[in-house]
N, C-alpha and C positions, 0 to 999 in steps of 0.2 A: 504493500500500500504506500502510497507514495506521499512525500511530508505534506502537500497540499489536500490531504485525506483526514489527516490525522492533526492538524497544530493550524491554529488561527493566525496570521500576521497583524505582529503585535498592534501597528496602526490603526487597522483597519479594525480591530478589537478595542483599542480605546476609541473612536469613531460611534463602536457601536456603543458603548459605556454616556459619552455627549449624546445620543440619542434618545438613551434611557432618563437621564436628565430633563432634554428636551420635549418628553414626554410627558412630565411631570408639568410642564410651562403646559402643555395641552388638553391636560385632565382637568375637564369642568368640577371635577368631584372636591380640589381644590378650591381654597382662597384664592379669590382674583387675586388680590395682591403678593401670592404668595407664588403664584402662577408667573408675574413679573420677577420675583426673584428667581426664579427658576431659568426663565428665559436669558435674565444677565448672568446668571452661572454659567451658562453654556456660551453665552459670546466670549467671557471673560477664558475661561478651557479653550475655548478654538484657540485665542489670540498666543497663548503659553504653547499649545500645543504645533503653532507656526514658526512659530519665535525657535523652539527650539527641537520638537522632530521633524518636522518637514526641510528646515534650515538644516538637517543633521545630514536627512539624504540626500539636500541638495547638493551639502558640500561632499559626500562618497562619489554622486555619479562626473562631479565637477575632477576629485581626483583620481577618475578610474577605475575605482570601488568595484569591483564584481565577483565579491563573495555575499551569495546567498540567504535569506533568514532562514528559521527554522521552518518558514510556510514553503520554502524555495523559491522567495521570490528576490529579484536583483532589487537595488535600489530605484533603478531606471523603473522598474515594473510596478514597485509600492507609488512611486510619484504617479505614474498615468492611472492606479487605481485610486488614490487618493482623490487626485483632481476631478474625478467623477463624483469622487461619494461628498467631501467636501463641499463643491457649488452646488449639490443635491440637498445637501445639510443647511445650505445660508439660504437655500429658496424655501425652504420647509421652516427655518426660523422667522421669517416674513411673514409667509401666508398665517402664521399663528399670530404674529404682532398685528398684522393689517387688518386678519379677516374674525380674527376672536376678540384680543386682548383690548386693542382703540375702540370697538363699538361697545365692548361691555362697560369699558372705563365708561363709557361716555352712558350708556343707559342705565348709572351710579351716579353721574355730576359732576365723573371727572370729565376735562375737554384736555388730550393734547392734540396742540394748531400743528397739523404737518406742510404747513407750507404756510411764509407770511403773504401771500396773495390773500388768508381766508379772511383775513385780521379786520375787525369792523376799525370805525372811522377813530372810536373812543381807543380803542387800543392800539390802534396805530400812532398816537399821538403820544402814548405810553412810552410805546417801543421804542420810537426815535427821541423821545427825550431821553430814556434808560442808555441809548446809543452813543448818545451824546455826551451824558455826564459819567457814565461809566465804564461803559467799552472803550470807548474814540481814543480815550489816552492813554491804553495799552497795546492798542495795536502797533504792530511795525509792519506794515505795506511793501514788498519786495518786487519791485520790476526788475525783469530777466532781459537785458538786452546786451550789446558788444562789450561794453565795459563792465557790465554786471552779469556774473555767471548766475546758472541758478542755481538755489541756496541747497544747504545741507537739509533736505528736512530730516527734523528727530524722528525715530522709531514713538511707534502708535498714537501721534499727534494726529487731531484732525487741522483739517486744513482747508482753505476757498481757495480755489485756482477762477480766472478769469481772462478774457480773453478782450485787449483792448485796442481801440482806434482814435490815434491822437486829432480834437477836437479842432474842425476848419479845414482840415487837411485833405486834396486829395489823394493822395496815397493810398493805395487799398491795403496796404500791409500792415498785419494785426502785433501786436506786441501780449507777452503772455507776464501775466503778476501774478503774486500768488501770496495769501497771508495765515499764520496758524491762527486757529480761533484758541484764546488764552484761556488755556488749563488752571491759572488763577481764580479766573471766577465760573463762578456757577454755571454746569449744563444747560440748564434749566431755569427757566424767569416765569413766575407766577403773573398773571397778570390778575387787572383789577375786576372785581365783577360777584355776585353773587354766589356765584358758581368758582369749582374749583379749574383753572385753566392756565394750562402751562405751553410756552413758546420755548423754541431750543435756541441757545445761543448763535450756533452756526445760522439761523433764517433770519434773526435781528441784522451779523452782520451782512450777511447777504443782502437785505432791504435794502441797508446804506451803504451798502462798497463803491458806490460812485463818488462819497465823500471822500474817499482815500486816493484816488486818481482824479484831483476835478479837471485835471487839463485835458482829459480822455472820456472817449463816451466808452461804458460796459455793454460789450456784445453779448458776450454772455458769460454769467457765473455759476461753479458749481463745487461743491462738499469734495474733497477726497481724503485718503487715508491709506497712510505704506506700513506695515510691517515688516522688522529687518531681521536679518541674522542675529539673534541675541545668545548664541551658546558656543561660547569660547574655551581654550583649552590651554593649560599653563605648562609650562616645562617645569615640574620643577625642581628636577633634581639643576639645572641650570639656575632658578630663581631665587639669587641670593637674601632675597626679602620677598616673604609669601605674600606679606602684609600690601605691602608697595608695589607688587605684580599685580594683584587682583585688583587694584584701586585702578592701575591704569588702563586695565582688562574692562575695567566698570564703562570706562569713558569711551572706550570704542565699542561698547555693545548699541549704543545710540546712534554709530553710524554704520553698523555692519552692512550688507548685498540685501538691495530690497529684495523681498521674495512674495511679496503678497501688496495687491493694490485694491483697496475697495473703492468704488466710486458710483455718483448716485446715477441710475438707471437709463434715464433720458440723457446721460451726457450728452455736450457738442462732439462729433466727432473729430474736425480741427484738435480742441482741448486736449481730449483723451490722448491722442495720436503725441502732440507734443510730451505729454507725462509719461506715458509710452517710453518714447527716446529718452527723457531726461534720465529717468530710472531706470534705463534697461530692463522694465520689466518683457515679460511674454504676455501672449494673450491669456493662455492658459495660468496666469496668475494672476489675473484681472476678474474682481469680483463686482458683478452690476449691481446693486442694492436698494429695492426698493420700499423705500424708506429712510429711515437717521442711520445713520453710519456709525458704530460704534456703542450697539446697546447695553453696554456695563451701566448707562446711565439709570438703567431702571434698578437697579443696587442702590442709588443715592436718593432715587425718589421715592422708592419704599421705607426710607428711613425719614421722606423730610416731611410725610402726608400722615396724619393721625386719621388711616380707616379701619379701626379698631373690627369691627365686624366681617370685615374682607380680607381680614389676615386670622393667622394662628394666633392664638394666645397666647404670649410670649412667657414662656416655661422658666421659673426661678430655682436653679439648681436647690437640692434639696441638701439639711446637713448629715453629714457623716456620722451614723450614731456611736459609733466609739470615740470622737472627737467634741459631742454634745457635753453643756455643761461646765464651760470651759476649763477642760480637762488640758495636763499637759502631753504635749507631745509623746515624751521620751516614757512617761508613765502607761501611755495608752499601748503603746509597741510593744512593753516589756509583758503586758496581759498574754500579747498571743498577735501572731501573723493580721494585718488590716487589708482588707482589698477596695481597693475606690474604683468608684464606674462613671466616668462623665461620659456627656454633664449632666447624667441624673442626677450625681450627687456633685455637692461645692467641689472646686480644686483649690479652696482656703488650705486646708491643712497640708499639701505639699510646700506652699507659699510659707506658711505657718510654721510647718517644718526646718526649714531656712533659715528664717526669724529668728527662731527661739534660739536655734540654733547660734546663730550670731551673737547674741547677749545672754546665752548662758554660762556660768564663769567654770563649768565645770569642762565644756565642750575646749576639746584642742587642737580639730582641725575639721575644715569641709571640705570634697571635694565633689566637684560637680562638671560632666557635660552638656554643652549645648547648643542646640543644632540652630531651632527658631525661638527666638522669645518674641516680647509682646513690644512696642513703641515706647514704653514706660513700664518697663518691665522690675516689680515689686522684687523677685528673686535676686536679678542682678544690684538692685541699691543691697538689701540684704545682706550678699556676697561683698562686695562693698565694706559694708557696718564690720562686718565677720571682723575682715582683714584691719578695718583701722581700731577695733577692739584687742588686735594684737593676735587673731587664730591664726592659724598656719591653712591660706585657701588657694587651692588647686582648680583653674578652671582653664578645659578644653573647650574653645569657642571657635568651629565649626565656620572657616572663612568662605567655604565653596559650597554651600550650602547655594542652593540656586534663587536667585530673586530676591535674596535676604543677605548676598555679599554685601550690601554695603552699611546697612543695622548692625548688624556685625561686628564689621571693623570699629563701628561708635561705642559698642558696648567692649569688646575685646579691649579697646584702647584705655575706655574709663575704667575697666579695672585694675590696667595696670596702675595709672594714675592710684587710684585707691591704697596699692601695695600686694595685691595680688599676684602668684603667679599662674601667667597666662600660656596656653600652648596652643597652636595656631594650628592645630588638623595634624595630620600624617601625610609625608611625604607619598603618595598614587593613593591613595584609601581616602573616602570621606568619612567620618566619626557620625554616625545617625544612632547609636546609644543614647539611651537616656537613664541615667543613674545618677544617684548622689548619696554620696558615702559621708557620714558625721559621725566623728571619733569623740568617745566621751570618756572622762575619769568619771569611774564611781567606785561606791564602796566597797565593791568586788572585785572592783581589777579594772582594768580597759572593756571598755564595750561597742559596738562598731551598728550603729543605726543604718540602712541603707533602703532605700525609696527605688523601685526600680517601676517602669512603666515602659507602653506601646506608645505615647506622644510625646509630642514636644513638652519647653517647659515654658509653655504659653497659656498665660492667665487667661487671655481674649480668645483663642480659640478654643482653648477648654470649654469656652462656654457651647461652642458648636460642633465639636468635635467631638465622636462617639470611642473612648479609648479606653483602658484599665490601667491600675495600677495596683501597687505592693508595698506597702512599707512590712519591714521585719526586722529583726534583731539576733534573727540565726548566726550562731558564730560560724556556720559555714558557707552561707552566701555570704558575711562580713568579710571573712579571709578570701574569699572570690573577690568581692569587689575591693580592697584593697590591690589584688593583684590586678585588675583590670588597669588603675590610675596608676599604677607602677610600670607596667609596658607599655603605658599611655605616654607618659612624662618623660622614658627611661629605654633604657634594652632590655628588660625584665620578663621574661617570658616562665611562668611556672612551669614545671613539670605536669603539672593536670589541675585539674577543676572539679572541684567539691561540688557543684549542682550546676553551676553557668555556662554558658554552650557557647563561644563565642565567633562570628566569621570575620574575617576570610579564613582561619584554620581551621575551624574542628566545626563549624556549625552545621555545613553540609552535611558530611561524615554523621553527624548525630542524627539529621533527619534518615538519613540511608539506614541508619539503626532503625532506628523506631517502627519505618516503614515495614522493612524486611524481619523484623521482630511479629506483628503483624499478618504478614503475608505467613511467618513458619504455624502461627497459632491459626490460620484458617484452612491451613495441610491437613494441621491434625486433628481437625471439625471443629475448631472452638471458635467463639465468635468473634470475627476481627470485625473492627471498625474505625474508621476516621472520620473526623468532624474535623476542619481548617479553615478558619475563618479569618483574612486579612484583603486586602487592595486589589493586589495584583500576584494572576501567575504566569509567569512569561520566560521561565528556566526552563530546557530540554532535555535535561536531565532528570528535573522533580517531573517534569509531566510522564514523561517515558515510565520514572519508577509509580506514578499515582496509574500510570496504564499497568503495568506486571501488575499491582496491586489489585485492579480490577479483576486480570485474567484470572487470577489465585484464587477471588469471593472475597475480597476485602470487598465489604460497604464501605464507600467514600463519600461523604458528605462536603462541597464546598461551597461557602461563602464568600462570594467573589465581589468587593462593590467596584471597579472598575475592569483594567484589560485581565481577559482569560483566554490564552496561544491553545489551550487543554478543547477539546471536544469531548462532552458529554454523548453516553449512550449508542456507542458507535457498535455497531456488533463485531464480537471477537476483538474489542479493542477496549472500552469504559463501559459497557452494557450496567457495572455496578457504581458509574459514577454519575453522579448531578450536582449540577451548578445552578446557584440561585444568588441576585445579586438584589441588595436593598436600596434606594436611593428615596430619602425620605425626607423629614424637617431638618436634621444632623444630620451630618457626614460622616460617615460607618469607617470608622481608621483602627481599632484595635487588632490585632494580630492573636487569634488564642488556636491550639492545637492541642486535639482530643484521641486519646489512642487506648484501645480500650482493655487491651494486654490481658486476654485470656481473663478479665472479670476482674483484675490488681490497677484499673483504670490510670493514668498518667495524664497529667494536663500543663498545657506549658502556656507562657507569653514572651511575644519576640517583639525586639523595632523592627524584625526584616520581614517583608515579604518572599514568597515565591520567584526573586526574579535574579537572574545573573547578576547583577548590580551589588545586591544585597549580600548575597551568599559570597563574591569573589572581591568587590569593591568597597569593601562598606566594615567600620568595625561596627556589629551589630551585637546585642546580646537578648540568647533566649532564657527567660527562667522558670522553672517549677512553680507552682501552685499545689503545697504537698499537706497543709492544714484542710481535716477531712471537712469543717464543714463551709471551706471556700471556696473545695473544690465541687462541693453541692450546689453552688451559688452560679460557681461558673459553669457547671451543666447547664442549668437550669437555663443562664443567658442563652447560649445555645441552642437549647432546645425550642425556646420562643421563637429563636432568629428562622429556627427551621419549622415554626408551625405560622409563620405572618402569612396571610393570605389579602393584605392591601396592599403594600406598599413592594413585597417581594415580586421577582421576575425569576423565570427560569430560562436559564440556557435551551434552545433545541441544536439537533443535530446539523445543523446548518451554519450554525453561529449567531441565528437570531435570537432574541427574547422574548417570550409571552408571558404577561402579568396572570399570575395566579388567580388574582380575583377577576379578570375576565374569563379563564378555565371554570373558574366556579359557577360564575353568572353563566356561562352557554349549558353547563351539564344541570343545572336549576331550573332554565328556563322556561315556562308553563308549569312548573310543578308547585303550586303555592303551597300545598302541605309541607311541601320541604327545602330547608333553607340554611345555610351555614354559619357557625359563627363566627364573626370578621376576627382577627386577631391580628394587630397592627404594632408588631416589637416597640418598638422607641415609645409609643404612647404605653404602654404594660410598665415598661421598665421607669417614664415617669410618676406613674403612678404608686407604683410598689416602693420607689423613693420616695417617695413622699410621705405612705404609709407609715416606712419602716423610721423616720424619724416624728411621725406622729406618737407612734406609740412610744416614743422614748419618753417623748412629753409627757402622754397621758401615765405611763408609771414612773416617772423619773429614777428609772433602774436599769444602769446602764448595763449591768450584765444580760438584761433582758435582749439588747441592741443587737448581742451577739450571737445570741439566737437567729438563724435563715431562716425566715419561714415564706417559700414563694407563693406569690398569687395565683389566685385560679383563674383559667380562662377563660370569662364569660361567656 
């Protein structure tokens, strides 16, 4: 069977992953408003995902590239399939914006004006005052002629091109200008009126662009927008400063190879033709767009319009009930293993954990990785406090972390300032661990607290981010993760590992255990199974071993919320595997792994996914879940993930997806006696968070907290 049989190409599986998304923009079942945020998820995904894998094969077939993926396809061959599903993709996100989303807004009282021709007399009088006193003096108007080249434009700026004819002249010869619309202020201008109605910046300055050439009549003007190569690559065993490579690497990502041109629908053909040449773009990278250009803007306007009833109700993480009470940290840990689930529940006590950490006079050192934090990120001041209280603080700050290199560098730098020491990634490895190890004196001796998690150590996306975590006090994950910061810092490589799995060395290697562990107990008739639940699987190696696993009778359960190269239910191939992917109010990002070993069950959590990256590129670490009633907890998640029948999709044999509750609804259909019941994860598990710190309240006994006891489902 040949690899285009048997393994999806990755693209074209993340492709299908934005569709399931955009899906979600198309479900009336949904808040209109929520529906919007949906929609600018998926614009804002495209634009990442041009920037830097379409920009990845363009730069293979540019150097000759013609080795294969795992689907068998060349780079030359994913580009011509992309460019099909792609402008198939940005014509299907329109007809949703055009033909659902603006007439619903509007039969609600929203109005947005998609062209300022609609604009009455009163608001036209608005708009060119608003043009006047606060557009007009940020504009900078750029004429392209012999003495003026044209300009650099920045990567995902919009922009007005125009096409002009100097006033009295007969010359028929046009002159091309062209200005960015300023990313300083608002997309979006409310205007005045009973009703809620919004005008896009880009059509105000189009009304007046003849103010900005008045010696010139406008032939015609119109919206474009380039996206460039933004995925750069360092040497750096050459790179005598990682720091000061990436910083200059930042500043050519704004002018890398345009590869992508949006422009609105009706262009002039002259126009285009000039942007055309100026850019070197191809047709095939020219996107017609009809409508606004650039719809991340519906991210900004669901945030700036109070329509309380057209959105979700916006979910307040719940508390932690072994942290209830204000309990301390280091007391709560020393009870028994803590597992946190965002953002059902607060990410305070990681934060918390930090804190205390820093001002407690027994504590004598921190050490912490970090890939993403937040803007104003509580941890780093924290770490910060730590070091000018005199502890001893260790922090690995993750400079190639993508699209957050340069946050980064702000925070990496003010630690040092603070008195920190900082360590700047690994030399070919990125650092996507997330651990923090705090060494304390107590009255027993030394003791080693250590937090370990599937996410970032970000405050603000914790709140969206569906992830686990671990605090413990096991002194044998303690002496693991000391040895982690020690080959971290150092040349320090242990002899072995007390419970922690770590890659590029051993992580692989362990899943091939577990696997083929598995696969021996289903020889011998006892029940194997897998449940694996993280992002992405896109390694040929794991997929290959998840197929023997198949052919063997392992039951394979995945949970996949983005790309999956793996084909489900192939006969003679996964017949025992299925794939189901969630894509709901939060963003499904934990990593957990269920192996069910002959009835002695094992449960782990990783930062890595299934993907070459992780397993070969990446120090990654997986942990145990070996306290019996957490690892009850963590079934239990599981098993919800594996009974939603809203919000879940399944893989078919094709590489499509079909939502489960439209399976339900066609095998339902005409039979009113009978009917199923809806079970939607992310709302279970808000709720049972909520529950489980209710009842701490209602008995204020916190040993009661740590009692599991899961919810039933309705």
């Amino acid at each position: 069977m040949g690899n285009s049989k048997i393994f999806i190409n990755r693209e074209l599986s993340w492709l299908e992953f934005d569709a399931r998304v955009l899906g979600e923009a198309k479900d009336a079942s949904n808040p209109l408003f929520e529906r919007l945020k949906f929609l600018s998820i998926t614009a804002s995904n495209l634009d990442e995902f041009f920037m830097v894998r379409v920009a990845s094969l363009k730069d293979m077939v540019n150097a000759g590239y013609t080795k294969k993926d795992i689907a068998g396809m060349s780079a030359k061959e994913q580009l011509e399939a992309l460019d099909i599903r792609t402008h198939d993709f940005v014509k299907k996100q329109y007809e949703i914006y055009n033909d659902e989303l603006v007439p619903s807004l509007a039969g609600e009282g929203f109005h947005i004006i998609g062209s300022h021709e609609e604009l009455t007399q009163e608001q036209i009088s608005f708009v060119d005052k608003y043009f006047h006193e606060d557009v007009y003096p940020v504009l900078t108007p750029m004429a392209v002629d012999s003495s003026r080249p044209f300009p650099l434009i920045r990567n995902k700026t919009l922009n007005i091109a125009a096409l002009l004819k100097k006033k009295d002249s007969d010359d028929e010869e046009t002159e091309f200008a062209t200005v960015q619309v300023p990313s300083v202020l608002p997309r979006f201008v409310k205007l005045p009126g009973e009703q809620d109605t919004i005008i896009l910046l880009e059509e105000i300055i189009e009304r007046n662009i003849d103010k900005l050439f008045l010696n010139y009549d406008i032939l015609c003007a119109y919206p474009y927008r380039i996206m460039r190569n933004a995925d750069f690559s360092i040497d750096e065993e050459d790179a005598a400063d990682l720091l000061k490579e990436i910083e200059k690497q930042l500043r050519k990502r704004q002018w890398g190879q345009a590869i992508r041109l949006e422009v609105q629908g009706d262009i002039n053909k002259k126009l285009l033709k000039r942007l055309k040449s100026e850019l070197n773009i191809t047709d095939s990278d020219i996107y017609r767009i009809d409508g606004p250009l650039d719809l991340t803007f519906l991210m900004k306007l669901y945030g700036s319009f109070d329509y309380g009833k057209l959105k979700t109700p916006k979910y307040i993480p719940a508390p932690v009930p072994e942290f209830m009470n204000g309990r301390n940290v280091f007391d709560a840990i020393r009870e028994g293993d803590i597992l946190l689930h965002h953002p059902y529940q607060t990410f305070d006590p990681v934060v918390d954990f930090v804190k205390q950490a820093a001002r407690d006079k027994d504590v004598l050192a921190i050490k912490q990785t970090l890939y993403r934090v937040s803007g104003n990120s509580p941890i780093v001041a924290a770490l910060a406090e730590a070091a000018e209280n005199g502890k001893q603080v260790s922090v690995l700050v993750e400079l190639k972390a993508r699209f957050d290199e340069e946050n980064n560098i702000i925070w990496a730098k003010k630690l040092e300032q603070a008195g920190c020491h900082v360590i700047y990634g690994l030399v070919g490895l990125k650092t996507h661990s997330k651990i923090t190890l705090v060494v304390r004196r107590e009255e027993d001796g030394i003791r080693r607290y250590v937090h370990l998690g599937t996410g970032n150590y970000n405050d603000s996306t914790a709140k969206l981010y569906c992830d686990m975590g671990l605090f413990t006090c096991s002194p044998a994950i303690g002496e693991d993760a000391a040895a982690v910061f020690n080959m971290l810092s150092g040349y320090s490589e242990p002899v072995g590992w007390n419970k922690l799995s770590l890659a590029p060395l051993w992580l692989r290697d362990r899943f091939h255990y577990l696997v083929d562990r598995e696969i021996r107990h289903a020889r011998e008739g006892q029940e194997a199974h897998i449940i694996a639940k993280m992002n992405s699987v896109c390694d040929k190696d794991i997929i290959e071993l998840m197929y023997k696993a198949s052919r063997e009778g392992v039951k394979v359960e995945l949970i996949v919320r983005g790309i999956c190269c793996l084909i489900p239910q192939l006969e003679g191939v996964s017949e025992n595997i299925t794939v189901r992917s969630i894509v709901g109010t939060f963003l499904e990002h934990s990593r957990i792994f269920y192996f069910e070993n002959g009835g002695e069950s094992e449960i782990y959590m990783a930062s890595a996914d299934w993907m070459t990256r992780n397993l070969d590129k990446r120090v990654e670490i997986m942990f145990p879940v070996e306290d019996a009633r957490l690892k009850r907890e963590v079934r239990h998640i599981l098993d919800v993930q594996l009974e939603d029948n809203v919000k879940a999709q399944m893989m078919q044999p094709d590489g499509s997806y079909v939502k489960v509750r439209e399976q339900l609804e066609k095998k339902y259909a005409g039979k009113p006696d009978r009917s199923y019941a809806r079970v939607e994860a992310q709302m279970v598990f808000c709720k049972e968070a909520q529950d489980r710190a209710k009842a701490v309240n209602a008995d204020n006994d916190v040993h009661n907290s740590r009692v599991f006891i899961p919810m039933k489902s309705e």
